[in-house]
Each structure stands twice: as C-alpha cells, then as structure tokens.
C-alpha positions in Angstrom: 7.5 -18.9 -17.0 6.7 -22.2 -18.5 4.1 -22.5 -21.5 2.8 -25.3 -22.1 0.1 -25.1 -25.0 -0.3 -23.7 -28.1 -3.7 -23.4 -29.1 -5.9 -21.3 -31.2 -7.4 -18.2 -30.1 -11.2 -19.6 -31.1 -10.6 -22.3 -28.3 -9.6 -19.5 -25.6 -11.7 -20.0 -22.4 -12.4 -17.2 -19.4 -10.1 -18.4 -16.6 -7.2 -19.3 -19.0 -3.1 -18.1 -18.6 -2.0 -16.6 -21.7 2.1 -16.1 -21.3 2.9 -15.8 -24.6 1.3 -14.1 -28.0 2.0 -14.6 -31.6 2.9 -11.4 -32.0 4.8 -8.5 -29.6 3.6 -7.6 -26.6 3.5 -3.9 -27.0 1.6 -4.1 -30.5 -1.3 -5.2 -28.2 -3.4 -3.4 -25.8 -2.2 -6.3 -22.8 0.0 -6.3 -19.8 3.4 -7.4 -20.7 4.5 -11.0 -20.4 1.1 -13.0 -19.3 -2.1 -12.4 -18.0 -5.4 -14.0 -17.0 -8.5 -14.1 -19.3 -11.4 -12.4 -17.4 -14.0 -11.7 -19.7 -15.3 -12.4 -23.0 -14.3 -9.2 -24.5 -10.9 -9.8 -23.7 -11.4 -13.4 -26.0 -12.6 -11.3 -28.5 -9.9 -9.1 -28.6 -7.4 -12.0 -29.2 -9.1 -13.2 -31.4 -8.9 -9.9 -33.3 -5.4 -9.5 -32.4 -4.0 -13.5 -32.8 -4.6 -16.6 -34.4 -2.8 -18.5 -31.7 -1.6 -18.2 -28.5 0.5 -19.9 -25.6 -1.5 -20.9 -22.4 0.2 -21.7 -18.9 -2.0 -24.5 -17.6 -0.3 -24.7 -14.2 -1.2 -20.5 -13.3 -4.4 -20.8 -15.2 -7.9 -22.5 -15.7 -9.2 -20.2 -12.5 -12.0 -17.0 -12.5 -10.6 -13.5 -11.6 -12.4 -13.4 -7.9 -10.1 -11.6 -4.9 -9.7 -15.4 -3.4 -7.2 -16.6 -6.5 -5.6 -13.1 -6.0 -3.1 -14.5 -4.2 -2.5 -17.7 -2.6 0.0 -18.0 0.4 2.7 -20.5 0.2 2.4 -23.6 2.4 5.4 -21.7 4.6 4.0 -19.0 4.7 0.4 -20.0 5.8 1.4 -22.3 8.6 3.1 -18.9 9.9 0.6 -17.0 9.1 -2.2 -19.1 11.6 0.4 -19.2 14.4 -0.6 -15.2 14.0 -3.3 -13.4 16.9 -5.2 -10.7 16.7 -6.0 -10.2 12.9 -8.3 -7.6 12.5 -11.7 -8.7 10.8 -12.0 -7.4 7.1 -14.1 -10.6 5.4 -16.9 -8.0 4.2 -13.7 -6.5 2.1 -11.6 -9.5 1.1 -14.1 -10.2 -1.6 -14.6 -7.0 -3.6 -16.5 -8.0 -6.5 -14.4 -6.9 -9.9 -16.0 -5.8 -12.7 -13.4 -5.1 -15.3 -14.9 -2.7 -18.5 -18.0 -1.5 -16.2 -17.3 2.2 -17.0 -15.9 2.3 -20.1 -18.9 3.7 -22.5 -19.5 6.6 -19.8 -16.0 8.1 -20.4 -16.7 12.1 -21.1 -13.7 13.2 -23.6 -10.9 14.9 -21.9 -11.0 18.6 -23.1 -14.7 18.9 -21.8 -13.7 17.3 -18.4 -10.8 19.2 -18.0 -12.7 21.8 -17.7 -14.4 20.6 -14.5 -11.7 18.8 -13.0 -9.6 22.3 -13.1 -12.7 23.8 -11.2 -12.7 20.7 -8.8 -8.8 20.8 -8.0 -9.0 24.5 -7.1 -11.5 23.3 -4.8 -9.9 20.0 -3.6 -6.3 22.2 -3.0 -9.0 24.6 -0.4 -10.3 21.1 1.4 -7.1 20.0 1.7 -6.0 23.0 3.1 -8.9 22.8 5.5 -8.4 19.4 6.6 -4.6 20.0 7.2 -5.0 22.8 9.5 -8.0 20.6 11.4 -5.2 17.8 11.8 -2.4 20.3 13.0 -5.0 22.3 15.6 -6.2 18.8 17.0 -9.8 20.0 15.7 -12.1 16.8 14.8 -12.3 15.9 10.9 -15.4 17.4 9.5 -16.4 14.3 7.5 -18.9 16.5 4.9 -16.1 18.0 3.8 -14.4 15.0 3.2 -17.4 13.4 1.5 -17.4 16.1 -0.7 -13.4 15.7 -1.5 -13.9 11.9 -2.5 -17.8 12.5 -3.9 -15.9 15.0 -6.3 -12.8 13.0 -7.0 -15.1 9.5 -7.5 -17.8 11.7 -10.3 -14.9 13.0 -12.7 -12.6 10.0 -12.5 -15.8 8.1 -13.5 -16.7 10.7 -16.3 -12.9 10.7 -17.9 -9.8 9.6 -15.3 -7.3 10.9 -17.4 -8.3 14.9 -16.5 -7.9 14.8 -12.9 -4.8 12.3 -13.1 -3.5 14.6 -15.6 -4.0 17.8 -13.3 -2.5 16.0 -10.1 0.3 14.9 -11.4 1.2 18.6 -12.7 0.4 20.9 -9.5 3.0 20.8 -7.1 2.2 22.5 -3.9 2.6 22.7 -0.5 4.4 19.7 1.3 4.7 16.2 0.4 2.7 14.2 2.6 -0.1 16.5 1.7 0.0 16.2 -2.2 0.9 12.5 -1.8 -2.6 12.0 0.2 -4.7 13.9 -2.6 -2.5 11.9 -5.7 -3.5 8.7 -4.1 -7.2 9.3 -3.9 -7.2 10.5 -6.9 -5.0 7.1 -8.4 -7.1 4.9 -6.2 -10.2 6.5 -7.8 -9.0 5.9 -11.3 -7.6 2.1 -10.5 -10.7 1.0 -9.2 -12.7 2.7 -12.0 -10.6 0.5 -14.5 -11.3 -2.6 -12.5 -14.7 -1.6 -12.8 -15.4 -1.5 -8.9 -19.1 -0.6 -7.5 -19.0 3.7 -6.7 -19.7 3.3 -3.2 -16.2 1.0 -3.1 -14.9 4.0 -5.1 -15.7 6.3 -2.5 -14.3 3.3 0.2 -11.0 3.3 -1.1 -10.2 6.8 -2.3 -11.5 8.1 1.0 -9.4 5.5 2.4 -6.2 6.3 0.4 -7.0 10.2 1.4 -6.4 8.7 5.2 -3.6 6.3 4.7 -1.0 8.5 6.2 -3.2 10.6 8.6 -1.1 8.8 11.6 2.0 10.9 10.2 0.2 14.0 12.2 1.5 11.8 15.1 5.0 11.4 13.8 7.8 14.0 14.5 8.7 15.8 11.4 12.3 15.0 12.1 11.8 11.1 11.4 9.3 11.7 8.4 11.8 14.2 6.7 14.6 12.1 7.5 17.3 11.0 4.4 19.7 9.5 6.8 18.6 5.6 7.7 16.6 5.3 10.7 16.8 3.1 13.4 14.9 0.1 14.3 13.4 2.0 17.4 12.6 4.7 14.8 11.6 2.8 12.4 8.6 1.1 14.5 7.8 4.9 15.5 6.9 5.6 12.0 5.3 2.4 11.2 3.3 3.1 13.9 1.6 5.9 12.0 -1.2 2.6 10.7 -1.8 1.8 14.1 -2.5 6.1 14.9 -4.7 6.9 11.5 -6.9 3.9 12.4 -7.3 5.6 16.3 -7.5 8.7 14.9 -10.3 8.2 12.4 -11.9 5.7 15.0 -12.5 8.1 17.7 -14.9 9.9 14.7 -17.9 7.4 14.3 -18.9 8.9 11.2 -16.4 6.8 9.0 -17.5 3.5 7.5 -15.2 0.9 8.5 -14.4 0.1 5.1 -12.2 2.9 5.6 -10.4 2.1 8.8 -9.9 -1.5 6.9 -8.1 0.5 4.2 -5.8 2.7 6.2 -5.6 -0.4 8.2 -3.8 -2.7 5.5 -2.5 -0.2 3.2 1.3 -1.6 4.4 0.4 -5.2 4.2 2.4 -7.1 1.3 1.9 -10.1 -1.0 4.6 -12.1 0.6 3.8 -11.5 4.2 6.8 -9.0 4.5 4.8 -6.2 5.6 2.9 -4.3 8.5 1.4 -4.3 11.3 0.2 -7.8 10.7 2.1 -9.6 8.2 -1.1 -10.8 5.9 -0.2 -12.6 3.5 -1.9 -13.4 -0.3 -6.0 -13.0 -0.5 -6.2 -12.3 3.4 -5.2 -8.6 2.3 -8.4 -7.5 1.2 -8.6 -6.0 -2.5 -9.6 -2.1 -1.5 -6.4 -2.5 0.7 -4.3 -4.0 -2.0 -5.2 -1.3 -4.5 -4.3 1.7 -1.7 -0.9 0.1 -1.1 0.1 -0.1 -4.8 -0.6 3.7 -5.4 0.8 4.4 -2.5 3.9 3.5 -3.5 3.6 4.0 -7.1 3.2 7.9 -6.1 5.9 7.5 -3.6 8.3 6.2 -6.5 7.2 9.1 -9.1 7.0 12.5 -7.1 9.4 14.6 -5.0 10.0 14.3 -1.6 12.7 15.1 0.8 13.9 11.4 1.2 14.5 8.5 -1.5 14.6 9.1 -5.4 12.1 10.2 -7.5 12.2 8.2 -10.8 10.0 7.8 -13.9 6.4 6.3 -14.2 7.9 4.0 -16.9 10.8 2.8 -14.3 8.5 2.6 -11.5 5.9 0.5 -13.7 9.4 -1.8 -15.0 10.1 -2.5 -11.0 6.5 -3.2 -9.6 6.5 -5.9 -13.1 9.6 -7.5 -10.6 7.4 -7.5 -7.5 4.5 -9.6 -9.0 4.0 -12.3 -6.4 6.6 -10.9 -4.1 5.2 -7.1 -2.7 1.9 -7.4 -4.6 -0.5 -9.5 -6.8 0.6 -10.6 -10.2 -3.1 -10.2 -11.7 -3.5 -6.6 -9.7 0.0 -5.5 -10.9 -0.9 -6.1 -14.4 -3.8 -4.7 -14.2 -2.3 -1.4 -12.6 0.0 -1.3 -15.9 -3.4 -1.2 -17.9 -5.3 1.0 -16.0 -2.3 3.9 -15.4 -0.2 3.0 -18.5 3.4 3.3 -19.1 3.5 7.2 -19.4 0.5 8.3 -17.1 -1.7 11.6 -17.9 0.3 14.7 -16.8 3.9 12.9 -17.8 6.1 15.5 -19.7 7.7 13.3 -22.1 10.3 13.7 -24.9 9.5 12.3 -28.5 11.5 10.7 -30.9 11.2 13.8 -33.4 12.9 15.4 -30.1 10.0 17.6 -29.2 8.0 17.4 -25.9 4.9 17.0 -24.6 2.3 15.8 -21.9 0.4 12.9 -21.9 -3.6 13.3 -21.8 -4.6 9.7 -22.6 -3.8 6.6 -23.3 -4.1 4.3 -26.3 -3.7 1.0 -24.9 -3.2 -0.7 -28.2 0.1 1.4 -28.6 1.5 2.1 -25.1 4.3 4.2 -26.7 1.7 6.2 -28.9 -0.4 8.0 -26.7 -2.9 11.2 -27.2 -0.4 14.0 -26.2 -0.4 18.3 -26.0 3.1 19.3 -28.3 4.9 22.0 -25.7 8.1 22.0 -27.5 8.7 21.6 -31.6 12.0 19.3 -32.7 13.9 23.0 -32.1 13.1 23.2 -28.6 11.1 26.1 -29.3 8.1 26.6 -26.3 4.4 26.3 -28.3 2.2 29.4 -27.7 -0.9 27.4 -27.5 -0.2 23.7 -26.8 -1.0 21.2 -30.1 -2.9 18.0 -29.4 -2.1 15.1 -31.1 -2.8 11.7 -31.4 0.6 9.9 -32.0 -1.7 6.5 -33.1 -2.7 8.4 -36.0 -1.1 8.2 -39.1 -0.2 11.8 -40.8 -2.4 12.9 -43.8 0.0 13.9 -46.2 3.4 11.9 -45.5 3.9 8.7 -45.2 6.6 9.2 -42.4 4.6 7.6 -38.8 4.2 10.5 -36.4 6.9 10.3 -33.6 6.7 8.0 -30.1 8.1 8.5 -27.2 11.4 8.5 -26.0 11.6 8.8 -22.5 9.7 10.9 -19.6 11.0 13.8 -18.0 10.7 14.7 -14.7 
C-alpha cells in the first residue's frame, strides 16, 4: 500500500483513502490498515481521534455505492463478456448502503436477551419444521419462514449482539442445519451495520437461510466427506446452487431477491467462483454479504470436514482475501460490524480468567463488554459477572484485563 499524502484531518473529504493513522490502529474504532471515508460522522471521528492522517489518492477520491465495490481487472472483464447466460440481478447489484442507519434504536443487551432466548426456542422448532418438510419432499410453508426471518430481522435490529451471542452458543442437531440458522442470523446483523433498508434485511437473511437448501439433493456421503473429492464429485456438490434455486423456484411465493441470493452466494471477487464466475460489482451486494458469512461460519463452527478455527484467525485470513475472494470495503466493514471476538466467543483474559463476549466496544477491539465465567483460579462463577473491560476500575489504578485469545 502506497500513501501518498499527509494531510490534516480538518481537510478530510467523504470518498477519500485513509491507509495510515497517526496513531495505532487498534486504539481506534476502524478496520485495520485502510479504509474508505463514507460519511461525515466518520470525518468527525478522525477528527476527534487524529490531527493528521495519510490518504491513498490512487484507491480513493470515490463514494461508497455497490458499483466502486469492486472493479474487474481488464483480464478479467474481457473474460468475463466472452461469458452466456448470466442470470439478471441489476435490481440487486445496487443495494443502497446506509452505514449508522440503526444505531440509536439499539435495545441494551440484558433486556433483548430476554426475547431473543424466547425467539431461538422458537427458531430451533421452525427449523426443525422446515427440515423434516425438506427430508419428506413436502412444499416449504413460506409463513413459517417469514416468521423465522420477520423474528430474526426485529431483534437483530433492536440489539444484534443477543441473538449472535445465543447462536453462536447452542450447538444442536447437525451442521448444515445450525450453519443455515447462524447465517441468517449473521447476514441479519451485517446488513444491519451497513445500515441496509428491512425489507433487504428480510432479502438476505431469508436468502442466507436457503443458501444450502440444494444440499437436500446431495448424498450425505459427499457432504460428510473429509477425504478430497473428486472433480466429478466436486461439480455434484456445487451443484447444490443450481438445486436450491429449482427448488425454491418451483414455490412462487419467494421474491426473487431470494433466488438472486442463493443464486450467487458462491460467486467470488476475482471471478474464481460458481456457477458463473462473476466477477467485481456484477455480484450483487445481498449476494456478497451471504457469501462472506457463509464462510466466516464455515471457518468458526464444527463440522465433520475442515478445521474449525477462531473468529480472530478467521477475521486475520478474510483481511488476506480483500480484492482476491471478496471486497476490500465489504471485508472491512465485516471486521466492524462482527468484531474481532464476536458475541458468544468464550475467551481467556489476560488476568487468566474467562469469559463470553456480549458486545463490542469498537474503540478498543481487545476490550469488549464481557460475562466473567471463570476467576484468575479457574474457579466456575455461580452467577456470571458482567463487565466492561473499557472501563477503568474504581479503586486501583491497575487497567482491568484484555483478552488473550478465544477458546473454542
């Protein structure tokens, strides 16, 4: 990364590339190593943060729309109109992006809690439902579904860290399933932060509920699989895009903002993925947003197949896929909107006692709100201990602990 001008923060512009700060990245409530201004808040918060920063006039100079999302190479877009067939998702491509929209309606997390625990009892039963309607062959009954993504959509509007929180703790029933509800629920949250309209909420959770409803079609024996799979294999299972859309097409009651989701939730950035091979800003944004979840989830839970790693580790290797798998701009702002250490992540602290994550303090990534579990002794907490590790203790001058690491 090349910076090219230093300049005062009072001189800072909407459009413009900061890649470098005066001061470390992590003291600061930005993505790591460059972003794009978007808003006048955001100048406002330099301001209050720097007196000067470093601007990347090549990258920047350009408003956050979905067309500067990502532009294909030269290469790649001569190859790309050589391509037939494309499916038409123009009323999606151009998702407007309203980043802050939601952010004085957030309902504080122990009074959500409350109703997200009531709505995930519920959500677990839907599922439930819905499985046994895809295993019997019966047709999706699309209130209930509404209901599922209505639910999901309300809460993670009202706080997104309770439902997160609750979803990334339950683990039950098989993979595929949980992964399905996780997604809707992380697609929900993401969209909140960018501040999406709710009926593209309820597009692209719905949609990240249905990414993988072509697995139904898919022996178990290739989805379960941790031996490699062949190229004939292989196209079997990617084939499960191409069987979600028929499936959900053959019930006219879903918008078609939904098929364009399930649709493109394996496209990539670079043009590497499937079944098309879009490239850049021809993936719309609603598909974009399912496929990083998708695989964000993928990374962090268990599964029979591949390793499970931390939310940190999976957040360090989507940083390496900016421009290559997915958006630059989208990955940073997926670092903002889930945070390092996600609600739900047991974490150890550096006092050596643990805890889970509720919330997020995105001026201290490493000092979130957290429940104690576990003193420095390793001795379990009879009623869990929130704390705020931004705070500063009342009566020492020591700073409260940070965290460490995640545990899984």
């Amino acid at each position: 990364m090349i910076c090219q001008d230093k300049i005062p923060t009072t001189e800072l512009l909407i459009g413009m590339y900061v890649c470098k700060l005066d001061r470390p990245w992590l003291e600061t409530s930005f993505p790591f190593q460059g972003f794009f201004i978007r808003s006048k808040c955001e100048i406002k918060e330099l301001r209050g943060l720097c007196q000067y920063v470093y601007i990347d006039g090549k990258k920047g100079n350009c408003p956050y729309t979905q067309s500067e999302i990502g532009k294909p190479s030269p290469l790649l877009a001569k190859e790309n109109n050589k391509r037939k067939n494309k499916i038409q998702v123009s009323k999606y491509q151009y998702t407007h992006v309203n980043i802050g929209k939601y952010d004085c309606k957030q309902t504080p997390f122990k009074k959500e809690i409350k109703k997200a625990s009531k709505l995930m009892v519920d959500l677990s039963f839907s599922m439930d439902q819905l499985n046994f309607q895809l295993r019997t062959g019966q047709k999706i009954d699309i209130r209930e579904i509404n209901d599922i993504t209505e639910g999901v959509v309300k809460s993670i509007i009202r706080n997104p860290n309770s439902l997160i929180s609750l979803s990334r703790l339950q683990d039950k029933g098989e993979y595929t399933y949980n992964h399905s509800l996780r997604c809707c629920i992380l697609a929900a949250a993401f969209g909140r932060y960018l501040g999406l309209s709710e009926e593209d909420l309820l597009i692209v959770s719905t949609g990240a509920l249905f990414a993988d409803i072509g697995k139904s079609k898919i022996p178990s024996k290739i989805l379960n699989s941790r031996a490699e799979l062949s190229n004939s294999e292989k196209l079997l299972l990617n084939s499960h895009v191409e069987l979600g859309v028929e499936i959900l097409g053959n019930n006219h009651d879903f918008e078609h903002g939904v098929l364009v989701v399930v649709e493109t939730h394996h496209e990539r950035y670079n043009g590497t993925g499937y079944p098309y091979g879009l490239v850049g800003d021809e993936i719309p944004l609603l598909g974009q947003i399912a496929a990083l979840v998708d695989v964000f989830d993928a990374m962090t839970n268990k599964k029979s197949y591949g390793k499970q790693v931390h939310s940190a580790d999976a957040m360090d290797w989507l940083f390496y896929q900016k421009s290559v798998l997915f958006s630059a701009r989208l990955i940073d702002d997926f670092i903002q909107a889930i945070g390092l250490y996600p609600a739900g992540t047991k974490v150890q602290l550096t006092d050596n006692s643990k805890a889970i994550v509720i919330s997020q303090n995105p001026d201290l990534r490493l000092r979130p709100v957290v429940y104690l579990i576990e003193d420095s002794l390793n001795n379990k907490l009879s009623k869990y201990k929130k704390v705020d590790l931004s705070k500063k203790s009342l009566f020492t001058k020591s700073p409260k602990p940070m965290i460490v690491k995640a545990i899984l």
